[in-house]
N, C-alpha and C positions, 0 to 999 in steps of 0.2 A: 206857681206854687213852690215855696221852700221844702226845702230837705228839715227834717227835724233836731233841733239842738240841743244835745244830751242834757242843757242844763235846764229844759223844760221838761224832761223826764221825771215822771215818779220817785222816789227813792223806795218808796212802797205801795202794792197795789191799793189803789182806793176802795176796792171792792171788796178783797179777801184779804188784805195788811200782810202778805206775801211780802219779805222782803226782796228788792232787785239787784241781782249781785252789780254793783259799780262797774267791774270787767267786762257786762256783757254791753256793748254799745250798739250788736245790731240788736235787740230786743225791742220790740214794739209795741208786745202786747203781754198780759200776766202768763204764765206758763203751768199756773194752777187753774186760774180761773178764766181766762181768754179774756177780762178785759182790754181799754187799750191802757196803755202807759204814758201817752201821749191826751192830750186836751184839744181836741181842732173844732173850727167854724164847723156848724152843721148842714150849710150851704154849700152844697157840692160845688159850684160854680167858683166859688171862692177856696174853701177847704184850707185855710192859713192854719199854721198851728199856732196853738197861744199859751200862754203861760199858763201853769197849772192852777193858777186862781182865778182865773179869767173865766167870765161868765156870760160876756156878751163877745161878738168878734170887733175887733178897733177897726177893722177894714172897711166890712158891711153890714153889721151892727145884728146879723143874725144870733141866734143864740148858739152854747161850745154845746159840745157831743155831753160832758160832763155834768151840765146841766140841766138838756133833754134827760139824761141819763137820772136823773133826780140825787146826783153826790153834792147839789148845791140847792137854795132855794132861792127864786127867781127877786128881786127888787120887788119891795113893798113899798107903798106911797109913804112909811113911816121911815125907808131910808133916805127920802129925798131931803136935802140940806137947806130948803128953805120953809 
């Protein structure tokens, strides 16, 4: 499992819109509200971190913490492209 890359960091918390000071890079989680700041697979086995839009993991196709989380709504049969 990777280390996390500040450029998949929040800029603001998703949950409480806390902003995240830029200077703090170990931050991991909101400091008002304990979420995380981070978007990872919710596959512990895997646990990859993924981009902050990221809704399913590219790895093992489990679903992100942020979408168990309900900050996303899961694919509907009306997004599929055919």
């Amino acid at each position: 499992m990777e280390e996390p890359n500040i450029a998949q960091r929040l800029k603001e918390c998703i949950c409480c819109k806390k902003p995240v000071p830029s200077d703090d890079f170990d931050a991991l989680f909101c400091s008002e509200c304990g979420t995380s700041l981070y978007n990872k697979c919710s596959n512990y086995s895997c646990g990859e971190y993924l981009e902050r839009d990221e809704k399913y993991c590219k790895y093992c196709g489990a679903r992100s913490l942020f979408l168990n989380a309900g900050y996303f709504t899961p694919n509907s049969d009306e997004d599929l492209p055919f």
